[in-house]
C-alpha positions, 0 to 999 in steps of 0.5 A: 456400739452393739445393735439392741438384740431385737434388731440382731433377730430381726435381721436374722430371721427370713422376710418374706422374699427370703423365706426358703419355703420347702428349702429350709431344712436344707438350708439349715444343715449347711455350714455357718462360715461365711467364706463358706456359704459365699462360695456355694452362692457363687456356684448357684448364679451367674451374671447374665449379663456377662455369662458369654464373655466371662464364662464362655456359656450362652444362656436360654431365654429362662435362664436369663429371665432368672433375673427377675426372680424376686423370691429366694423360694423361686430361685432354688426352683430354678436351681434345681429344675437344672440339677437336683444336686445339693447346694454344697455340690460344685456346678458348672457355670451352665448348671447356675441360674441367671443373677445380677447383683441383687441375686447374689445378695439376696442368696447369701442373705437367705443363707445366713439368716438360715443358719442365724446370722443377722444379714440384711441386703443394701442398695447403694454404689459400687466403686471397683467396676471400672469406669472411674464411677458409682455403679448400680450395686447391690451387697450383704451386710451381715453382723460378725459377732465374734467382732462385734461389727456389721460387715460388708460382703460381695458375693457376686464377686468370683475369681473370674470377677476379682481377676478382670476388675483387679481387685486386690481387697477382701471380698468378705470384709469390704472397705466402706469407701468402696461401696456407698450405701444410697444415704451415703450417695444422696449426703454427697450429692446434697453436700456438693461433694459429687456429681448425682451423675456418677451414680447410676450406670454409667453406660447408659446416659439415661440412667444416672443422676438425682433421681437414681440415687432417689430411688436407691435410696427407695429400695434401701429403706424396703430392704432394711424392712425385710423386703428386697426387691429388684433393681428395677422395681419401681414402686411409690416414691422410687422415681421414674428415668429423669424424675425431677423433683419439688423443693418437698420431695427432696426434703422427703428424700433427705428424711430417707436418707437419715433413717438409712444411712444408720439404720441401727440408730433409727430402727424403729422409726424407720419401720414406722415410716415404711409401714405408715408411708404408701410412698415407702411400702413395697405394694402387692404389685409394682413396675419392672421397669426393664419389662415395661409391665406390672408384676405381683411381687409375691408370684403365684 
């Protein structure tokens, strides 16, 4: 079913995270492929975390504190402090600055809106990383009009990516049972089809479980607001490592999940709910949780 059309121009249209600023008009004389933009998003960040082994290059310290970069507008900052090179100019792996998978999402979300193709960015689980479980993950779902669909996109995934993880499928046009929106997650967990264990990242034994898919689910619903925030954040009702939680609180996730899990078909309800909810609502600072400090969202 088509999404009404106010919901297509809202996901079209930039919040305030991915508002490229003093950016825009560079973004909008870009090309509108897809394949594309997800190339030149690919060429803008590298995975801090495995630039050494993947890349072979050794970040700064700036560069690594990339990744907590909320807004797009101070990416390209970033970007270009490093080379003034347009976004269409192939850059060494050393020329890009620090992502993790919420990065790269943000980045094609931004470039998409640009050029007016509804995009939004989901939290949930990846499947295809290895370890046999549902990773922390963040990708693009943007509307193909020419199929009439809303389509999953990693832009994170480079031919370095696909190669070590063996991925053989498209990357422009992901199977659904390779990522889990957190809804999806939270209804498995709640139907007693999976572990809440395997969801989370799975080499670290504190984070994983009940309260991590919770507070995907937390980051989703602001995410389909507009507002994208980073995995990290924690914010209201985004739980803290080892939350439990009352028979009330897991109903109020249940409820979560169900405006979430399809959220053309619950879309005014769950613009409601986030405005109306403090719980929900990103606030004007928040906890980075891997910085152990409070943070403006908005910098500056």
């Amino acid at each position: 079913m088509t999404p009404h059309a106010k919901i297509l121009a809202y996901y079209a249209a930039p919040g305030t995270l991915t508002d490229p600023g003093k950016y825009a008009d560079q973004l909008a004389s870009l090309p509108a492929d897809v394949g594309q933009l997800v190339a030149m998003v690919q060429q803008m960040g590298i995975y801090e975390a495995v630039a050494q082994p993947f890349y072979g290059v050794t970040l700064t310290e700036e560069r690594a504190a990339d990744i907590h970069l909320r807004s797009v507008k101070t990416m390209l900052e970033a970007l270009f402090s490093i080379t003034d090179q347009p976004l269409t100019a192939a850059r060494r792996p050393d020329q890009r600055i620090g992502c993790r998978c919420h990065a790269f999402t943000k980045l094609i979300v931004t470039l998409l809106r640009a050029k007016g193709i509804p995009a939004r960015s989901r939290c949930g689980f990846g499947a295809y990383f290895g370890s046999g479980r549902y990773e922390d993950h963040w990708v693009c779902e943007y509307w193909n009009a020419a199929q009439g669909r809303w389509v999953l996109l990693d832009a994170q995934l480079d031919a370095v990516w696909r190669e070590r993880l063996g991925i053989a499928w498209d990357v422009l046009d992901m199977p659904r049972d390779q990522f889990l929106v957190a809804a999806d997650a939270w209804a498995l967990y709640r139907s007693g089809q999976a572990d809440p264990d395997h969801f989370g990242i799975s080499f670290h034994e504190s984070y994983r479980g009940v309260w991590f898919i919770a507070g995907n689910l937390v980051r989703d619903a602001a995410a389909l607001n507009k507002v994208e925030m980073l995995p990290w954040d924690v914010w209201g009702a985004a739980p803290m490592p080892d939350t439990t939680f009352t028979e009330d609180e897991i109903t109020f996730y249940d409820h979560l999940a169900a405006l979430t899990r399809q959220p053309d078909e619950t879309f005014d309800a769950l613009q409601a709910a986030y405005a109306q909810d403090e719980r929900l609502r990103v606030p004007k600072t928040v906890f980075n949780n891997l910085r152990q400090r409070v943070e403006p969202v908005v910098a500056g």
